[in-house]
The first five atom37 places (N, CA, C, CB, O) and aatype in JSON, in Angstrom:
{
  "aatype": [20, 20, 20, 20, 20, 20, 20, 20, 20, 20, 20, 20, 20, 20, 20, 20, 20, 20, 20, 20, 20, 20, 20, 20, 20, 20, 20, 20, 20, 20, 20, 20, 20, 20, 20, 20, 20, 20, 20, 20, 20, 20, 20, 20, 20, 20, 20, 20, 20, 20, 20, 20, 20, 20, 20, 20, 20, 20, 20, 20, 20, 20, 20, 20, 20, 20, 20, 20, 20, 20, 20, 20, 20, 20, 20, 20, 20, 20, 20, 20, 20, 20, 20, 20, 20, 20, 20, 20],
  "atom_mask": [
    [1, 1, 1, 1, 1],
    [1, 1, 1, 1, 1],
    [1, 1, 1, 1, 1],
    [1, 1, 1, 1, 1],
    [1, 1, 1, 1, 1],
    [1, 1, 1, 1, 1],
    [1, 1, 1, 1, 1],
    [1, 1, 1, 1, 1],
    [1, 1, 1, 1, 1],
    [1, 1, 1, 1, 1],
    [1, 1, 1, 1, 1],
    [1, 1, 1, 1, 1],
    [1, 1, 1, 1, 1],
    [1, 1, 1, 1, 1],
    [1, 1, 1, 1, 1],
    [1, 1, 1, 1, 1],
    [1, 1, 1, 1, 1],
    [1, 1, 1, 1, 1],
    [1, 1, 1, 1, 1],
    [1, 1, 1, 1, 1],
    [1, 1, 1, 1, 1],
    [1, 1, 1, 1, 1],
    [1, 1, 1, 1, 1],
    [1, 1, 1, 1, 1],
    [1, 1, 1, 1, 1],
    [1, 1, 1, 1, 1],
    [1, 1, 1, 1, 1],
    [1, 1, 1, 1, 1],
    [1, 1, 1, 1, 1],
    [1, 1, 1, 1, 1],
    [1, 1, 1, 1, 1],
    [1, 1, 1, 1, 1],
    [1, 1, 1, 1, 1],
    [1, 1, 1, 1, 1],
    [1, 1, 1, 1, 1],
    [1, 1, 1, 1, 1],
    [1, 1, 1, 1, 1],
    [1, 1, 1, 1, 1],
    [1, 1, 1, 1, 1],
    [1, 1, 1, 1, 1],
    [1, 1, 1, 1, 1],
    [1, 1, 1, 1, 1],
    [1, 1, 1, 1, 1],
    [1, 1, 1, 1, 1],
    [1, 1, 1, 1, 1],
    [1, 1, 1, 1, 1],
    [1, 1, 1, 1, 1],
    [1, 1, 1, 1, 1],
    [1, 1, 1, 1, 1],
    [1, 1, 1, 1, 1],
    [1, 1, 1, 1, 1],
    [1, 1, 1, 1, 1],
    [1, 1, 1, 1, 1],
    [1, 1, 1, 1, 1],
    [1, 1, 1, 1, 1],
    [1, 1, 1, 1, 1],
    [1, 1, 1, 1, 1],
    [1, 1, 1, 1, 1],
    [1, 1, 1, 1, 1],
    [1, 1, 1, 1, 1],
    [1, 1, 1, 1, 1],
    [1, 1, 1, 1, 1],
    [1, 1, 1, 1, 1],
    [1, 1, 1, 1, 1],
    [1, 1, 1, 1, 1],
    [1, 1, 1, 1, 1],
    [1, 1, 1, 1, 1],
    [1, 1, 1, 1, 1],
    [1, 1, 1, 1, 1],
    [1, 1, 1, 1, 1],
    [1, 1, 1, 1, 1],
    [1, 1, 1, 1, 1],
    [1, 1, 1, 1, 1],
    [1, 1, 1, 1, 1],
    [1, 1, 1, 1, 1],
    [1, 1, 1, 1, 1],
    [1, 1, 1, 1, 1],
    [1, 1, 1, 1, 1],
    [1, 1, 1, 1, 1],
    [1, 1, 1, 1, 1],
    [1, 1, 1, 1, 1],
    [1, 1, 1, 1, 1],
    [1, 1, 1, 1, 1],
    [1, 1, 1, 1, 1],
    [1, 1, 1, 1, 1],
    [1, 1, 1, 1, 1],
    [1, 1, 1, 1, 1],
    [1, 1, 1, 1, 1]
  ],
  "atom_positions": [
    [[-14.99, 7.36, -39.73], [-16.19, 6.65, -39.41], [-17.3, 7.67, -39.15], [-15.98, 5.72, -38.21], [-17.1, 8.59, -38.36]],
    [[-18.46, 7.53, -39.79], [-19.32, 8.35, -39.29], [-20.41, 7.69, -38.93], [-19.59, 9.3, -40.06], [-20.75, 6.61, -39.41]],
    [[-21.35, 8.65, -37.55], [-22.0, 8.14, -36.97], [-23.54, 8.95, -37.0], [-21.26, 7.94, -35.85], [-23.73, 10.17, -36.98]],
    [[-24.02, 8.43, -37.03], [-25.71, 9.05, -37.8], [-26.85, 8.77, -36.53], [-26.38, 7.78, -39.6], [-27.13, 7.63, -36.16]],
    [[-27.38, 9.85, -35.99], [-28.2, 10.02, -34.89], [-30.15, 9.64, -35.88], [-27.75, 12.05, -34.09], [-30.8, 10.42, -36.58]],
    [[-30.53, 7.92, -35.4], [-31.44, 7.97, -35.74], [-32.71, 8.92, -35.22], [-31.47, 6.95, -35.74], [-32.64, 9.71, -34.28]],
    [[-33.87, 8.67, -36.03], [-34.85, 9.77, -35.26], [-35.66, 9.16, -34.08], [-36.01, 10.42, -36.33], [-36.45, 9.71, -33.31]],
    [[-35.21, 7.77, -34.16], [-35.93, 7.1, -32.71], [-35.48, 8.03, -31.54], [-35.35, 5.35, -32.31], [-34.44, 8.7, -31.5]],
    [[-36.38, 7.93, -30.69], [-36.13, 8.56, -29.37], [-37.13, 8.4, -28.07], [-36.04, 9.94, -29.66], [-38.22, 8.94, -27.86]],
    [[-36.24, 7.34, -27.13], [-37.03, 6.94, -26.11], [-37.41, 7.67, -24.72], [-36.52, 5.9, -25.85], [-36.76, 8.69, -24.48]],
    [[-38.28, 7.34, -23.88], [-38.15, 8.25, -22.55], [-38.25, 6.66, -21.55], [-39.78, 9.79, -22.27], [-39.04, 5.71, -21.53]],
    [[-36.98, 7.04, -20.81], [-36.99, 5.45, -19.87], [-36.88, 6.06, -18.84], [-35.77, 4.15, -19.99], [-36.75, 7.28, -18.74]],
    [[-36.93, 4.73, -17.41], [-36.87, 4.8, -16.24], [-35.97, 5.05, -15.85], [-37.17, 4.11, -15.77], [-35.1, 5.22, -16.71]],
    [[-35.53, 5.25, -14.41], [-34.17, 5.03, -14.06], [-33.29, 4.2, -14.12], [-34.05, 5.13, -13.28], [-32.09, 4.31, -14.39]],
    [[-34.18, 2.95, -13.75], [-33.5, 1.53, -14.16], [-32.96, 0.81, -15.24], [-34.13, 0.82, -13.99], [-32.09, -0.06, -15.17]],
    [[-33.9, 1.52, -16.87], [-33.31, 1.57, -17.91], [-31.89, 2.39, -18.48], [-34.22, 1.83, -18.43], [-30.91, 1.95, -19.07]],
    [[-32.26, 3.79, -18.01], [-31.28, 4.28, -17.91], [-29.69, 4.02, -17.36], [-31.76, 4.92, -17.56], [-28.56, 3.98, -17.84]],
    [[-30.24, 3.9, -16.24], [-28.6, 3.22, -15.77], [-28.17, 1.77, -16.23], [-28.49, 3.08, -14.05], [-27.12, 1.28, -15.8]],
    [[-29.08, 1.02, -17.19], [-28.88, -0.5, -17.47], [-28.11, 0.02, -19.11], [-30.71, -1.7, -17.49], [-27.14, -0.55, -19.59]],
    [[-28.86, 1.29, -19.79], [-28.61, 1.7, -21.36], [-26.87, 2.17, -20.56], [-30.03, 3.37, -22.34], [-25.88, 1.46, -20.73]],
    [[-26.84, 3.25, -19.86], [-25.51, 3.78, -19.96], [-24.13, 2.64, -19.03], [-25.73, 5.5, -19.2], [-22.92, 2.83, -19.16]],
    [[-24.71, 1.58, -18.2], [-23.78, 1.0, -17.6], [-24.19, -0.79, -17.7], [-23.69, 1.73, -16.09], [-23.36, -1.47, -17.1]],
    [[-24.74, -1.18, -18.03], [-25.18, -2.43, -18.42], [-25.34, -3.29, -16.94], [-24.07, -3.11, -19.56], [-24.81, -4.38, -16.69]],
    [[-26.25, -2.45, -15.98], [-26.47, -2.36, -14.35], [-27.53, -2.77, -14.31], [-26.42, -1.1, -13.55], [-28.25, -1.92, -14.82]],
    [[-28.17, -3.72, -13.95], [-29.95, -3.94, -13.64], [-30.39, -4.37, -12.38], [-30.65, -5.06, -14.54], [-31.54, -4.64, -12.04]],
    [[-29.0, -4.42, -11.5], [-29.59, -5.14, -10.18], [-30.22, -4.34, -9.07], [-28.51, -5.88, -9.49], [-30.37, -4.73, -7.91]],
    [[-30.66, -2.86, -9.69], [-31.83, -2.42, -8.82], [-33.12, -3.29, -9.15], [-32.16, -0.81, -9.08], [-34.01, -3.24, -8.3]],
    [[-33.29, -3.87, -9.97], [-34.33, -4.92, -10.35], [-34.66, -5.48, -8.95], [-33.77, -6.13, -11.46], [-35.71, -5.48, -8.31]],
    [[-33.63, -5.89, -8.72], [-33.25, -6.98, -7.5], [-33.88, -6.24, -6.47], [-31.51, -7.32, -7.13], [-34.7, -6.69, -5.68]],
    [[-33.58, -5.43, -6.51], [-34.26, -4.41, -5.23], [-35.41, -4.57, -4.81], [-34.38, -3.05, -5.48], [-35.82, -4.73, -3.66]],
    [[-36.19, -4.49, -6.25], [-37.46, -3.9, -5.92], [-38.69, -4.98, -6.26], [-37.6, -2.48, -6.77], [-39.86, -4.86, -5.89]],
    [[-38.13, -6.03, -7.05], [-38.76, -6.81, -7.23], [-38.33, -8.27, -6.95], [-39.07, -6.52, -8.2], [-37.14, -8.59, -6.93]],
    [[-39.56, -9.32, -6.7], [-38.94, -10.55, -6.52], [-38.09, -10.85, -7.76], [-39.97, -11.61, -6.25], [-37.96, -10.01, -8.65]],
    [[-37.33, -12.42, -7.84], [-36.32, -12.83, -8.9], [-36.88, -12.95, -10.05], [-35.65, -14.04, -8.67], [-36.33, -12.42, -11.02]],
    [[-38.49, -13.9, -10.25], [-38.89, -14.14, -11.42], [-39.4, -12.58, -12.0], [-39.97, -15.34, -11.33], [-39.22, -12.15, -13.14]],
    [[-40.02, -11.95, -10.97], [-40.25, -10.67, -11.89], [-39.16, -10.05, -12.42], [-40.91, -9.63, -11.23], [-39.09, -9.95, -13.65]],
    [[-38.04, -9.49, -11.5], [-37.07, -8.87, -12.3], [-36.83, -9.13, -13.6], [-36.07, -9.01, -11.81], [-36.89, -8.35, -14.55]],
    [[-36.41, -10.84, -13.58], [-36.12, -11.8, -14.85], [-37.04, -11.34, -15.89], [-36.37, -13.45, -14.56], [-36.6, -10.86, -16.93]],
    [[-38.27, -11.46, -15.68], [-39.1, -10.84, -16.47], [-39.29, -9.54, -17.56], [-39.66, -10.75, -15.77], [-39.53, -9.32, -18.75]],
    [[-38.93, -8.64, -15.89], [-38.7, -7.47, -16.55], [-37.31, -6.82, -17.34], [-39.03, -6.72, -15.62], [-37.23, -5.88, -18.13]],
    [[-36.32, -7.68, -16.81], [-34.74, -7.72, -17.67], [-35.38, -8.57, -18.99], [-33.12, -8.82, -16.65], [-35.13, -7.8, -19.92]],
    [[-35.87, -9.39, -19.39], [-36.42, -9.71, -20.36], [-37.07, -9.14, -21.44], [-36.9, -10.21, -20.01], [-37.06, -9.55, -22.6]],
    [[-37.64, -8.16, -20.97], [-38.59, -7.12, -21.91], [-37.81, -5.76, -22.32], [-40.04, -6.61, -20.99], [-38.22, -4.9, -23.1]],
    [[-36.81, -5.79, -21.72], [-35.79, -4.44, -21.53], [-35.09, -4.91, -23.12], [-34.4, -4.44, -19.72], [-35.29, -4.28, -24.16]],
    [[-34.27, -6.11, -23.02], [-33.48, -6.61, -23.49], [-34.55, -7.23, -25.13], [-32.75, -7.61, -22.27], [-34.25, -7.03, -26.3]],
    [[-35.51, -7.81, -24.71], [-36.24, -7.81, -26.06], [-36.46, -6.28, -26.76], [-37.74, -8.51, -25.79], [-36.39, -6.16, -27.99]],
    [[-36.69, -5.3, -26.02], [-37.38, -3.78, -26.73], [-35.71, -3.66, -27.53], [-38.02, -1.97, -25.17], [-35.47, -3.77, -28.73]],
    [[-34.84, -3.44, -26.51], [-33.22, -2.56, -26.8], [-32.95, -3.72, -27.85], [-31.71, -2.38, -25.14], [-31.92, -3.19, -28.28]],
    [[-33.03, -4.78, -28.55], [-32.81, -5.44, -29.59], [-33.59, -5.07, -30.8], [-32.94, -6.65, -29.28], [-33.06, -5.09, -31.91]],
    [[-34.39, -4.86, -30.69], [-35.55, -4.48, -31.91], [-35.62, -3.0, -32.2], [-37.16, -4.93, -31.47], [-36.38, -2.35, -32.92]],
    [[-34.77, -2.69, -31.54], [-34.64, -0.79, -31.99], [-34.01, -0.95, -33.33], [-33.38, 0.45, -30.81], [-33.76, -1.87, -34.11]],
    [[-33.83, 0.68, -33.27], [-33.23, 0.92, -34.74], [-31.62, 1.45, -34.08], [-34.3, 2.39, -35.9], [-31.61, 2.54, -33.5]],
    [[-30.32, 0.69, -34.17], [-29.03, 1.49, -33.47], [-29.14, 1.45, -32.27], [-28.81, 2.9, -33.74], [-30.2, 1.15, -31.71]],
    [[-27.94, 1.79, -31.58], [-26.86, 1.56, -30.52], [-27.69, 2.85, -29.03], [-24.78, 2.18, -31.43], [-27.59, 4.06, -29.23]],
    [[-28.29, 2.43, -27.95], [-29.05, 3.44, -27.44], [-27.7, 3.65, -26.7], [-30.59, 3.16, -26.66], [-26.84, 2.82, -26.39]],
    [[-27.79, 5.56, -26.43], [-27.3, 6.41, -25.54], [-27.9, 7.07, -24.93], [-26.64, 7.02, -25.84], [-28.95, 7.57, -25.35]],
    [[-27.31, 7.31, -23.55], [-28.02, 8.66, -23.1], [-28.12, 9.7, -23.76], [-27.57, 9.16, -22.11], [-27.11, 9.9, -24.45]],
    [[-29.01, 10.56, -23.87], [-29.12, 11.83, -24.35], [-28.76, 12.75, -23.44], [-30.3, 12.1, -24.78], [-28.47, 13.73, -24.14]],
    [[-28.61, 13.03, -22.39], [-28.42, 13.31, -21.36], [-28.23, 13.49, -20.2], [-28.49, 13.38, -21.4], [-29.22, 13.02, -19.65]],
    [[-27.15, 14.11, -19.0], [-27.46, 13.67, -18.03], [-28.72, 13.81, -17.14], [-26.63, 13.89, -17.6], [-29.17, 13.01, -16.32]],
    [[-29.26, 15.25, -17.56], [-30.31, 15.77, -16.56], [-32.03, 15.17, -17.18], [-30.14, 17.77, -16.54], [-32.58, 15.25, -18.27]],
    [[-32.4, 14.65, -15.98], [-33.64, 13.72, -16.52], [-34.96, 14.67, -17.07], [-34.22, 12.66, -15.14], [-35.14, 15.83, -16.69]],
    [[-35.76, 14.03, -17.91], [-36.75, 14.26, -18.7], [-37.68, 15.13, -18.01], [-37.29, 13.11, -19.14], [-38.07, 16.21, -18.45]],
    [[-38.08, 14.5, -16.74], [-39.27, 14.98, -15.56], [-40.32, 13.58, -15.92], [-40.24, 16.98, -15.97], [-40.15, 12.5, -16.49]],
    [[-41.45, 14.26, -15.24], [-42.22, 13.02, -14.92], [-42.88, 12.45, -16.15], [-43.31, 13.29, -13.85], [-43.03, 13.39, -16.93]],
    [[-43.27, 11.49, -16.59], [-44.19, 11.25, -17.73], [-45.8, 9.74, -16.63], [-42.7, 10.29, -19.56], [-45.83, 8.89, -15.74]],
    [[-46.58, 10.32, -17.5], [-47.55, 10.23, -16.92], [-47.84, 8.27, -17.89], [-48.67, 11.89, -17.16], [-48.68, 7.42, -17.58]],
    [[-46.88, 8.2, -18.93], [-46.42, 7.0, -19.96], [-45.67, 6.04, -19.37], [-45.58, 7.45, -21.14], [-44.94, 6.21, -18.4]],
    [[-45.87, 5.0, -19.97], [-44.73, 3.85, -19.57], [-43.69, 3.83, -20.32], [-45.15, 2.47, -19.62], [-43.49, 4.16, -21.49]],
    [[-42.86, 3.28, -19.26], [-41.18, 3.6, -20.15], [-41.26, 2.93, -21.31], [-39.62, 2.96, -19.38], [-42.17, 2.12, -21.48]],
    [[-40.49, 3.13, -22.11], [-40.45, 2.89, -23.64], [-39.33, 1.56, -23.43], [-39.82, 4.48, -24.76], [-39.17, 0.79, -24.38]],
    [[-38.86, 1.42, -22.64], [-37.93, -0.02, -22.39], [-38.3, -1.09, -21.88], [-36.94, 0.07, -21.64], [-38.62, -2.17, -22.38]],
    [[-38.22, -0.6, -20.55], [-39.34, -2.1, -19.85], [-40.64, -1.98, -19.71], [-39.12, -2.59, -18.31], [-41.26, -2.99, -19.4]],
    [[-41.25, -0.93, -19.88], [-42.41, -0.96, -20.01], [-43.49, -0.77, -18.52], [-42.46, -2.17, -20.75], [-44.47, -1.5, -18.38]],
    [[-43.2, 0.02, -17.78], [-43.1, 0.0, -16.2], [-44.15, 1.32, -16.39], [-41.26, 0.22, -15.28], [-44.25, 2.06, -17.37]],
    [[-44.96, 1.35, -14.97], [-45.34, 2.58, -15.03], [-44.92, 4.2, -15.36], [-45.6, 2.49, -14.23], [-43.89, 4.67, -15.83]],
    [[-46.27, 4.88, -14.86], [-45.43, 6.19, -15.01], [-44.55, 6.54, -13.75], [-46.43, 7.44, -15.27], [-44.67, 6.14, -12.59]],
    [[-43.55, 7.46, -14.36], [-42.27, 8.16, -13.23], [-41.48, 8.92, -14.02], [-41.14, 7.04, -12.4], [-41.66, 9.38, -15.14]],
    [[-40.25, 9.0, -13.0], [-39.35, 10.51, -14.09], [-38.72, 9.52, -15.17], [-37.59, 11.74, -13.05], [-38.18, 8.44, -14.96]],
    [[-38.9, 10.12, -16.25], [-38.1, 9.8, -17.25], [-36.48, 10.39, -17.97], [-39.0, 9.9, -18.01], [-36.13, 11.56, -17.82]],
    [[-35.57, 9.28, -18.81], [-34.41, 9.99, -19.48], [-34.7, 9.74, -20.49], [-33.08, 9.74, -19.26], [-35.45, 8.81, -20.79]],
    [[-34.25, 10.39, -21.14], [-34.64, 10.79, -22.54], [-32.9, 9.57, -23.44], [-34.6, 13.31, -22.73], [-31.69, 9.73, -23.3]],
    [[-33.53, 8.72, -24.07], [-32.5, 7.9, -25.0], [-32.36, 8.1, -26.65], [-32.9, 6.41, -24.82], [-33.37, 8.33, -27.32]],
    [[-31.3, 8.03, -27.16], [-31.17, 8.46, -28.68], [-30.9, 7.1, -29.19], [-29.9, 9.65, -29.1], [-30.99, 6.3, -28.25]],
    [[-30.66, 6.62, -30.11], [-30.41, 5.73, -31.17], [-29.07, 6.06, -31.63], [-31.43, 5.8, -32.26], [-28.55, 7.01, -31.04]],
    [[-28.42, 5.51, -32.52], [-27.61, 5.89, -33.2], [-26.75, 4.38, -34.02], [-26.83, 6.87, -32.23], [-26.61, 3.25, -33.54]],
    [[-26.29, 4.93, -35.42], [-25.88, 3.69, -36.14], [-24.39, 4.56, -36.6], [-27.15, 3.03, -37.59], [-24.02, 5.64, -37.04]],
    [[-23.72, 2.82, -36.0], [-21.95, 3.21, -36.94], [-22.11, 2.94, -37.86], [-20.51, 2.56, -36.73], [-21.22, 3.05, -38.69]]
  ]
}
């Protein structure tokens, strides 16, 4: 089987991050009321469908700050991880 690293490449939050590598979002819960979270699990889950391939971490050690909104949910700026694409 081979596996082919597209050239997409995202920079997400923490919250994305740990939702891309563990399918975890209930820091949502944390930080925001229910309908927002919902919201914002909404926009996560619309972006990560319309990609191109299967997102991974690229790494463990994070990006640093970006002054951009995450490329997932779409959230202000903060530290970013860097995400790859990839198709089986």
């Amino acid at each position: 089987m081979k596996t082919n690293t597209t050239n997409e490449e995202w920079k997400v939050c923490d919250t994305c991050a740990n939702y891309i590598a563990n399918g975890d979002a209930t820091s949502l819960d944390y930080y925001y009321q229910e309908e927002e979270a919902a919201k914002i699990l909404d926009t996560m889950n619309k972006n990560l469908e319309e990609a191109q391939g299967h997102a991974v971490l690229s790494s463990e050690e994070p990006y640093g700050f970006s002054n951009y909104t995450c490329d997932c949910c779409e959230s202000q700026a903060g530290d970013r991880h860097i995400v790859k694409f990839i198709s089986i």
